[in-house]
Backbone as CSV, one residue per row, in Angstrom:
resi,resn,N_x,N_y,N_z,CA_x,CA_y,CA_z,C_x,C_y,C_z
1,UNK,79.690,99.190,98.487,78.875,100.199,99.110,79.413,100.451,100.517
2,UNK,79.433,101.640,100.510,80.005,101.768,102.319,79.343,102.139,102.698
3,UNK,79.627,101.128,104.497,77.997,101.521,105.558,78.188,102.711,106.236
4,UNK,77.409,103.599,106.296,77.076,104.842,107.372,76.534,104.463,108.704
5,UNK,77.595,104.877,109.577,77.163,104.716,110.812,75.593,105.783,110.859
6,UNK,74.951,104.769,112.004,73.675,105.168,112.253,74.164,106.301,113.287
7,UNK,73.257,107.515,113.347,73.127,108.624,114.505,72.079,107.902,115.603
8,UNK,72.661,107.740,116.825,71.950,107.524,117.872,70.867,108.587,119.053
9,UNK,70.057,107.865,119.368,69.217,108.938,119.621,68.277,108.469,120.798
10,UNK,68.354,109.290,122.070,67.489,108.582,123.084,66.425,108.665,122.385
11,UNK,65.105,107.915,122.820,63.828,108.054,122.671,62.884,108.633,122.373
12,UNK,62.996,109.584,123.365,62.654,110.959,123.817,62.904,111.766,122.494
13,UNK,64.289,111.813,122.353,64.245,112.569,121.239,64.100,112.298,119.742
14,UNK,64.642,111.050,119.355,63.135,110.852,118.298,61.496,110.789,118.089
15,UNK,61.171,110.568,119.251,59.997,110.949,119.419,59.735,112.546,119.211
16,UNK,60.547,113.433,119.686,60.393,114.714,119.412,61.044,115.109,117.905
17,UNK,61.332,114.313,117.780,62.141,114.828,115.701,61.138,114.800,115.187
18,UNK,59.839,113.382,115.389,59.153,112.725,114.298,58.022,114.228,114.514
19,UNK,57.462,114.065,116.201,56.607,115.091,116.460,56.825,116.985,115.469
20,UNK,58.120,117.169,115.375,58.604,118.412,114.597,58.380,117.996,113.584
21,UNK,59.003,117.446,112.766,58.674,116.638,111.753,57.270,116.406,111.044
22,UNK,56.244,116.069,112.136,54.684,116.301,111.965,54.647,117.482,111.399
23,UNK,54.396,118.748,112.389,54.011,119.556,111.653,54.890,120.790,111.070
24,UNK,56.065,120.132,110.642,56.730,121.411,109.685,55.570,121.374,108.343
25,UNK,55.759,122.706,108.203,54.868,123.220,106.940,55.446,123.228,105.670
26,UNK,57.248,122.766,105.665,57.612,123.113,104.343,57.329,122.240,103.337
27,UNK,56.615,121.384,103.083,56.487,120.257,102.329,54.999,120.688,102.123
28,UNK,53.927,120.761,103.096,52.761,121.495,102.435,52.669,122.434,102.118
29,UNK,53.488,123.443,101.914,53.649,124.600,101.232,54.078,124.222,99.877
30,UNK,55.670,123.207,99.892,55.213,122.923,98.001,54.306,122.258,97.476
31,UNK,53.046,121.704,98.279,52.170,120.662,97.393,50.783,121.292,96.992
32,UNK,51.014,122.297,98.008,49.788,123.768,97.656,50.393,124.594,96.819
33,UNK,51.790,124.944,96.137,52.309,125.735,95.655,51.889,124.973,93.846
34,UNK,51.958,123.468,94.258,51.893,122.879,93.032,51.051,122.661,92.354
35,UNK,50.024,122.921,92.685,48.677,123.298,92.827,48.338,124.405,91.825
36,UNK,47.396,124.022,90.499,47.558,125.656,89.658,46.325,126.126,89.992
37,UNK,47.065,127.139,89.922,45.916,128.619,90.158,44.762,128.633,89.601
38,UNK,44.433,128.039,88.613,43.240,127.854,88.105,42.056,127.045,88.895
39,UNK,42.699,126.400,89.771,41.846,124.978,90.155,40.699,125.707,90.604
40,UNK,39.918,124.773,91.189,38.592,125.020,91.790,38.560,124.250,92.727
41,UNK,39.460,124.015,93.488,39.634,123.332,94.492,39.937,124.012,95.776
42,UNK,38.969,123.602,97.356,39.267,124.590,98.028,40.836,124.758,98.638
43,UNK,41.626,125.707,98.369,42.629,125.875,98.861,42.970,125.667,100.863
44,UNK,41.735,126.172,100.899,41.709,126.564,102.953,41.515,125.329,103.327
45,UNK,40.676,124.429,102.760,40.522,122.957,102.988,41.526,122.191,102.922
46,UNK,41.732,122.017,101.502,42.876,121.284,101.451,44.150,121.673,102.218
47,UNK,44.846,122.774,102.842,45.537,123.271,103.416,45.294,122.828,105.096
48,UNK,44.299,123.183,105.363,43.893,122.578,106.782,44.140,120.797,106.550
49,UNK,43.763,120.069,106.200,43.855,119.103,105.961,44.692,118.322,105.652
50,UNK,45.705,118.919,104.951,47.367,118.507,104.733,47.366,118.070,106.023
51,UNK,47.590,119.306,106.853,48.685,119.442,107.925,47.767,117.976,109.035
52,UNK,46.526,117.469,108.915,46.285,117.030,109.615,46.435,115.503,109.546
53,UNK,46.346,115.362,107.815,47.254,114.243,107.414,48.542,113.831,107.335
54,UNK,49.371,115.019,107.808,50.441,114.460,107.611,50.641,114.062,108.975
55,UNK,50.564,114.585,110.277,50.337,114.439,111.265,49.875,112.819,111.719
56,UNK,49.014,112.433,111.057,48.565,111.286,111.147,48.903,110.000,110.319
57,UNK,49.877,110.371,109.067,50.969,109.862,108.631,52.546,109.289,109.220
58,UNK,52.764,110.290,109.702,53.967,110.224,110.584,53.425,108.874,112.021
59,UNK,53.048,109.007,112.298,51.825,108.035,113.363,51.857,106.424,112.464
60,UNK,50.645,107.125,111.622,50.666,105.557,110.962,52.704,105.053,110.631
61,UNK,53.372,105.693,109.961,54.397,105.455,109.627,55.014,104.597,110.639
62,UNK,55.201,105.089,111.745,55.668,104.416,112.787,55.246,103.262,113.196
63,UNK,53.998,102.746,112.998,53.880,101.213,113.067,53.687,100.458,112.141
64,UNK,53.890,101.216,110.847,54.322,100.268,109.621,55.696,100.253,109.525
65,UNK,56.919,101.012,110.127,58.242,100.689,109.627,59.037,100.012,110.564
66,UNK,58.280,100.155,111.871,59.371,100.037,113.119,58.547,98.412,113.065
67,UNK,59.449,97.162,113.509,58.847,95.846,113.853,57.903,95.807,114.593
68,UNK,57.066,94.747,114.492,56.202,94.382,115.761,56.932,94.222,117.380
69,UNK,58.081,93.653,117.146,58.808,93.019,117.749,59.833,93.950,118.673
70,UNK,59.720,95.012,118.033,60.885,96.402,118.460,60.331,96.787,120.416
71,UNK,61.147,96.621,121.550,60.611,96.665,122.440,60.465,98.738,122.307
72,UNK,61.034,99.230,121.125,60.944,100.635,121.827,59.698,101.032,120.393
73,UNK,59.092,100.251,120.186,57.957,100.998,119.007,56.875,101.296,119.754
74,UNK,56.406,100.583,121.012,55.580,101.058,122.336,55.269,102.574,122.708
75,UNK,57.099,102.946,123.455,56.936,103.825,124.026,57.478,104.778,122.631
76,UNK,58.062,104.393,121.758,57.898,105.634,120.562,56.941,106.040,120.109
77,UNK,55.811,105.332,120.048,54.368,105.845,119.860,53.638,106.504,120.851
78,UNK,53.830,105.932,122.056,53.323,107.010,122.955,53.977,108.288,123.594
79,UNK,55.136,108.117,123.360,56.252,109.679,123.143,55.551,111.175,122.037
80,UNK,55.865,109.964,121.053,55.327,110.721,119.955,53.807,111.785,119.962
81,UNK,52.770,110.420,120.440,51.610,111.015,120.743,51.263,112.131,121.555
82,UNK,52.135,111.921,122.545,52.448,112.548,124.104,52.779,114.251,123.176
83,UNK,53.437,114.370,122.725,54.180,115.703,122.195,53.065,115.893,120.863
84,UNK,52.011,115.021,120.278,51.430,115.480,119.162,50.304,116.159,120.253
85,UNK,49.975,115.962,121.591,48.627,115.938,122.210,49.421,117.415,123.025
86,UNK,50.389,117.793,123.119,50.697,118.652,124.232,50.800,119.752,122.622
87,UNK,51.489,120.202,120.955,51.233,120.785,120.601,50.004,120.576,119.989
88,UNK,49.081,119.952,119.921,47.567,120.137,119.693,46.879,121.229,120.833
89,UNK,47.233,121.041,122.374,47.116,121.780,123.243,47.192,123.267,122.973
90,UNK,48.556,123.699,122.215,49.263,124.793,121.734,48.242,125.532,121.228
91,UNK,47.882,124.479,119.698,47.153,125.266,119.015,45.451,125.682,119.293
92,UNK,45.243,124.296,120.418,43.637,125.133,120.680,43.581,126.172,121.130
93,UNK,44.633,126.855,122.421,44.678,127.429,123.225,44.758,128.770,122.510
94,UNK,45.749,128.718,121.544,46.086,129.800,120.184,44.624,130.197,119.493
95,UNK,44.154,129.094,118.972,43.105,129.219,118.351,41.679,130.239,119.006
96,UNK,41.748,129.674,120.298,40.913,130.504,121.531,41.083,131.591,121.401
97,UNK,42.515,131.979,121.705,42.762,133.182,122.011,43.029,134.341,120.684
98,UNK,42.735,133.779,119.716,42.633,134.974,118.619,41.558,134.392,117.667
99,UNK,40.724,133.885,117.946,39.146,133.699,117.123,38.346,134.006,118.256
100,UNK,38.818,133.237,119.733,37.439,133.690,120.579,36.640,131.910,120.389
101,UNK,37.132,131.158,119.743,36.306,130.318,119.597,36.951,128.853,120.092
102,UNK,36.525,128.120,121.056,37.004,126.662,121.137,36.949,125.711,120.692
103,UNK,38.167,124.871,120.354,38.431,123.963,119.402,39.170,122.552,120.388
104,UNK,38.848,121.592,119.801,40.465,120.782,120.649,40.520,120.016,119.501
105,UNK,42.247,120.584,119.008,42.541,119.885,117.877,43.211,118.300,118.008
106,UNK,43.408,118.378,119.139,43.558,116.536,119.460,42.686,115.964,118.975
107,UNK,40.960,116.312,119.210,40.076,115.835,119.290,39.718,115.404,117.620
108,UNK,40.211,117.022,116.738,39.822,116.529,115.382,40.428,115.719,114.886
109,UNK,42.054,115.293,115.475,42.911,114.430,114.717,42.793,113.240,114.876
110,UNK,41.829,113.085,116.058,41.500,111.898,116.583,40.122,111.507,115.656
111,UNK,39.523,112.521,115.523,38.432,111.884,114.574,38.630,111.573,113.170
112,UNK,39.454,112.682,112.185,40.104,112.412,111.250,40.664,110.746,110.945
113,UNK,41.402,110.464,112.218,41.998,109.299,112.217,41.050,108.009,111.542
114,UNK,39.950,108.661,112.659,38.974,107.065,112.650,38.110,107.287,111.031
115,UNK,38.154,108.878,110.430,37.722,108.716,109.543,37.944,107.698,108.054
116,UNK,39.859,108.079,108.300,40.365,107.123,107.638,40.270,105.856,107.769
117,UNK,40.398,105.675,108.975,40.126,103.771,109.238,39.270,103.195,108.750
118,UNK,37.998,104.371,109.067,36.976,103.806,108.177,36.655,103.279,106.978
119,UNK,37.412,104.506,106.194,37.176,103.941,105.054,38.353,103.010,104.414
120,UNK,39.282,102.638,104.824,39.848,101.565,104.998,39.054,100.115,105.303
121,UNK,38.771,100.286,106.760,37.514,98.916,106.819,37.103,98.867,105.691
122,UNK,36.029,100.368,104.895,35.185,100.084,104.443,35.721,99.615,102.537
123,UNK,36.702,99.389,102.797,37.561,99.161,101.394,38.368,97.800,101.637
124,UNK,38.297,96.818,102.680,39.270,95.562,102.565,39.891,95.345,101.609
125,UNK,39.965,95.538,100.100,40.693,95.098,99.011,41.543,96.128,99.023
126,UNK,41.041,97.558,98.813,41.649,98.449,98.666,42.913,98.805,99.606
127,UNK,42.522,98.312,101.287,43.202,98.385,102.350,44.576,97.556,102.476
128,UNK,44.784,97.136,101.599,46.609,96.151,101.214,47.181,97.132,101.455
129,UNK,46.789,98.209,100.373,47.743,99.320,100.081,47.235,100.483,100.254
130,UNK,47.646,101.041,101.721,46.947,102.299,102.045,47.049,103.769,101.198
131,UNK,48.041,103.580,100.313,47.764,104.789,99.075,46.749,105.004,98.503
132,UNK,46.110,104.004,97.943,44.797,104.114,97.133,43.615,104.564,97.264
133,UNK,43.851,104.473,98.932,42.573,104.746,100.183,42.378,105.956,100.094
134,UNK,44.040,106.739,100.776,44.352,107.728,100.841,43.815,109.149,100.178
135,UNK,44.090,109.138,98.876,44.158,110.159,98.531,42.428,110.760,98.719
136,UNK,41.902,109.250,97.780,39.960,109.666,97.937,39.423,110.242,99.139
137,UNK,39.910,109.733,100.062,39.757,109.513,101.335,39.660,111.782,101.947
138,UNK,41.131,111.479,101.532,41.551,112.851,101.789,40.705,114.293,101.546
139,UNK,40.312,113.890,99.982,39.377,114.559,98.753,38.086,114.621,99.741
140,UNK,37.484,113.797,99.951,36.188,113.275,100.889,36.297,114.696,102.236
141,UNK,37.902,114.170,102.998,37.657,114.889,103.984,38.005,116.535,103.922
142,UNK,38.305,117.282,102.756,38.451,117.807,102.316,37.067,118.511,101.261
143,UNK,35.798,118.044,101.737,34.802,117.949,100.713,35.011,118.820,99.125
144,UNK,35.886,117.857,99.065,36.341,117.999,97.018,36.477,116.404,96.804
145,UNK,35.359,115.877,96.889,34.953,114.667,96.244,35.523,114.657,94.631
146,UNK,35.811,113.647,94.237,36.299,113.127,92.931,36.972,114.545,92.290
147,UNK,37.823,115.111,93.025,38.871,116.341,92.755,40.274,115.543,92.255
148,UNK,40.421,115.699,91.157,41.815,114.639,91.327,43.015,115.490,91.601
149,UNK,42.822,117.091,91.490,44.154,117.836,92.231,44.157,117.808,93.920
150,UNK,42.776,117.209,94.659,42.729,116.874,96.154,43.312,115.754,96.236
151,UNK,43.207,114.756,95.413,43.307,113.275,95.500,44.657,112.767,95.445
152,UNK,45.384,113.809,93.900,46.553,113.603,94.057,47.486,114.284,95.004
153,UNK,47.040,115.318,95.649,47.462,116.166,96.710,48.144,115.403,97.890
154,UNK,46.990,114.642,98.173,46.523,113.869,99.644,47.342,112.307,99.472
155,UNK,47.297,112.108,98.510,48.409,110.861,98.395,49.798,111.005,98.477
156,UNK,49.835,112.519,97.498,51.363,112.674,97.635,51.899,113.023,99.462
157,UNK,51.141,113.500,100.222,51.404,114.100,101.281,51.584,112.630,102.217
158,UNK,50.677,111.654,101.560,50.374,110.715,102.395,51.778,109.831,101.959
159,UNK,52.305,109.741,100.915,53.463,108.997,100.810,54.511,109.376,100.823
160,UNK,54.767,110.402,100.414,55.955,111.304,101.197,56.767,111.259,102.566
161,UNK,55.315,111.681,103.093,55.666,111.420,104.609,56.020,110.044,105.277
162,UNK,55.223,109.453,104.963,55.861,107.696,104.716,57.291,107.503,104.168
163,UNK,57.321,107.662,103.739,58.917,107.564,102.844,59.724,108.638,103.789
164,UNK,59.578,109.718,103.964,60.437,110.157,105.206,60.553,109.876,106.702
165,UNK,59.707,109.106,107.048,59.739,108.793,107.782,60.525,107.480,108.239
166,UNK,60.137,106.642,107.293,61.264,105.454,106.944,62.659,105.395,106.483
167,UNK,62.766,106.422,105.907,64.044,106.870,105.783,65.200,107.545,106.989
168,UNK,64.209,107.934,107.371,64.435,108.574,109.083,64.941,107.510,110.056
169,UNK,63.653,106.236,110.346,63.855,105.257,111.313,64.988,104.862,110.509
170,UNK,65.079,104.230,109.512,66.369,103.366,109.128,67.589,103.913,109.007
171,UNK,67.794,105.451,109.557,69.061,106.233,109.528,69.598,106.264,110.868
172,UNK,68.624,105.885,112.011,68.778,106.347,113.533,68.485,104.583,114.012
173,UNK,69.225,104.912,115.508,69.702,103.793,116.441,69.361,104.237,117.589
174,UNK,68.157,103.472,118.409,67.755,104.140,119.078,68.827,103.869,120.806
175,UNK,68.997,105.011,121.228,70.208,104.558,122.204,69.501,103.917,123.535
176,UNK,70.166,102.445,124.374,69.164,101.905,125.041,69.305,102.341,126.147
177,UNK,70.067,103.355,126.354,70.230,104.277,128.026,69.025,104.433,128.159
178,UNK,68.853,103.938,129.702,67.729,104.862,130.572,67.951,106.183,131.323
179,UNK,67.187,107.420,131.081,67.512,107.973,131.750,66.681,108.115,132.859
180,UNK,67.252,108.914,134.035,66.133,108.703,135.293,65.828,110.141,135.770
């Protein structure tokens, strides 16, 4: 097997790949595309909701792949956050200005978050393996309870992104220049 050199990458700017990375839409566009037309499932929901899970995927990802031990999994998380909280900014401000109505979408991703945790806590067995959580979880926040085209939706989005994301860290070297 031959090794591939790793692409190196200040901080900064993996932190800004993962943040792009958050919310590109092309991946929830095929999982809503996959989606048949027949369903009875809310489309606007589940669509809003992708994007907020995956968002919060990419997040979790990062402190399940990178070590405990990694001195740069710290400030890659708060990089990351830093650029998820400045385009959350983007979109309230957007949102304001062509509904008329105020939002702070930091705020929902932040609640979203704890929604999941919750039901994580509220699942200890289930919580080994955060897939299982996931998808119900998703369905729930998505109010399409026991939907299994939400359920399987929300898992796939939820492991996907996991898996790209890990695939990502283990391709890149993070470079230990400081810059000033």
């Amino acid at each position: 097997m031959k090794l591939e050199k790793k692409e190196i990458l200040t901080i900064q700017k993996l932190a800004q790949n993962l943040a792009t990375f958050a919310i590109d839409r092309t991946d929830l566009k095929e999982l809503l595309a996959a989606i048949p037309e027949n369903s009875r499932s809310n489309l606007t929901a589940i669509e809003y909701e992708l994007q907020l899970l995956k968002i919060l995927s990419v997040g979790w990802a990062i402190s399940f792949f990178m070590p405990g031990n990694d001195k740069n999994k710290g400030p890659l998380t708060e990089l990351f956050w830093g650029y998820i909280r400045e385009i959350s900014g983007n979109i309230s401000t957007l949102t304001q200005t062509t509904t008329s109505q105020s939002i702070d979408y930091f705020e929902i991703l932040k609640t979203r978050l704890n929604t999941y945790l919750k039901m994580m806590q509220d699942n200890p067995e289930e919580a080994q393996n955060p897939v299982n959580i996931m998808g119900p979880a998703f369905a729930n926040a998505c109010k399409c309870d026991n939907d299994p085209i939400a359920i399987l939706t929300g898992t796939k989005m939820f492991t996907l992104t996991l898996g790209a994301v890990k695939e990502y860290l283990n391709a890149v070297k993070i470079d230990d220049i400081k810059l000033n």
